[in-house]
Every structure is written in structure tokens, then in C-alpha cells.
C-alpha positions, 0 to 999 in steps of 0.5 A: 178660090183663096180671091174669092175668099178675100185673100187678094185685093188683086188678081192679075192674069197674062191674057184677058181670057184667063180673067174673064172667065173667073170675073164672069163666074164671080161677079158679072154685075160688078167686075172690072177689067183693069189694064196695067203698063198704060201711061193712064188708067184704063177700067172697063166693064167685064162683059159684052155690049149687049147690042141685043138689048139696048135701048130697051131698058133692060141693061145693067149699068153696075159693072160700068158704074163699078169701073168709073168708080175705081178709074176715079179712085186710082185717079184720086190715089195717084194724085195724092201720092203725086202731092206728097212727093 
């Protein structure tokens, strides 16, 4: 409950399951799964394939397009922080 009222910008868990749950009931349209202990980032969608409904036009690309934005801004801030050292 305190993440949802913002009192993280984080949230880490041991076991994908853990988090799923939560992302899911939070914001299914736009959560992010992040691996950490990767020698690269790795974001993905926070929710299935939806075999069911490709290519119909049905689909939601917000939580694929949430997750290219911040693969894209840890990319930016590592590079920075790369720069300066």
C-alpha cells in the first residue's frame, strides 16, 4: 500500500509471482518488469501475449510502450554516469 502512495520509486521482490500479482492490480496497462544482475537492461510487459487477440486490433501496446521508455531512460542514465566518470 505505502507504493502505491508513492513512497517508493521501487519495488523489488525475489520471485516474478511476488510482483506480478501487485503490478497487475495496479496498473496493468502500464507496469514494467525489470531484471536486475544483467550485464544489460532487460524491461518487459507486465502481462501475457494475448495469443487470443492478435492481430485483431484489439490489443494495448501501453505496457510495451512503457517498458521501451524506461529500457531507454536506464540506458540514457547509465550513459551519463558513464561520461562523467
Amino acid at each position: 500500500m505505502r507504493a502505491r502512495r508513492d513512497a517508493f520509486d521501487i519495488v523489488v521482490v525475489q520471485y516474478h509471482d511476488q510482483g506480478q500479482i501487485l503490478i497487475k492490480l495496479m496498473g496493468f496497462d502500464t507496469g514494467v518488469n525489470v531484471t536486475v544482475g544483467l550485464p544489460f537492461f532487460r524491461t518487459s510487459v507486465d502481462h501475457g501475449t494475448a495469443f487470443d487477440i492478435a492481430g485483431t486490433g484489439q490489443a494495448d501496446y501501453a505496457s510495451m510502450q512503457a517498458a521501451i521508455v524506461l529500457a531507454r531512460t536506464l540506458a540514457s542514465v547509465e550513459k551519463r554516469a558513464e561520461e562523467r566518470s
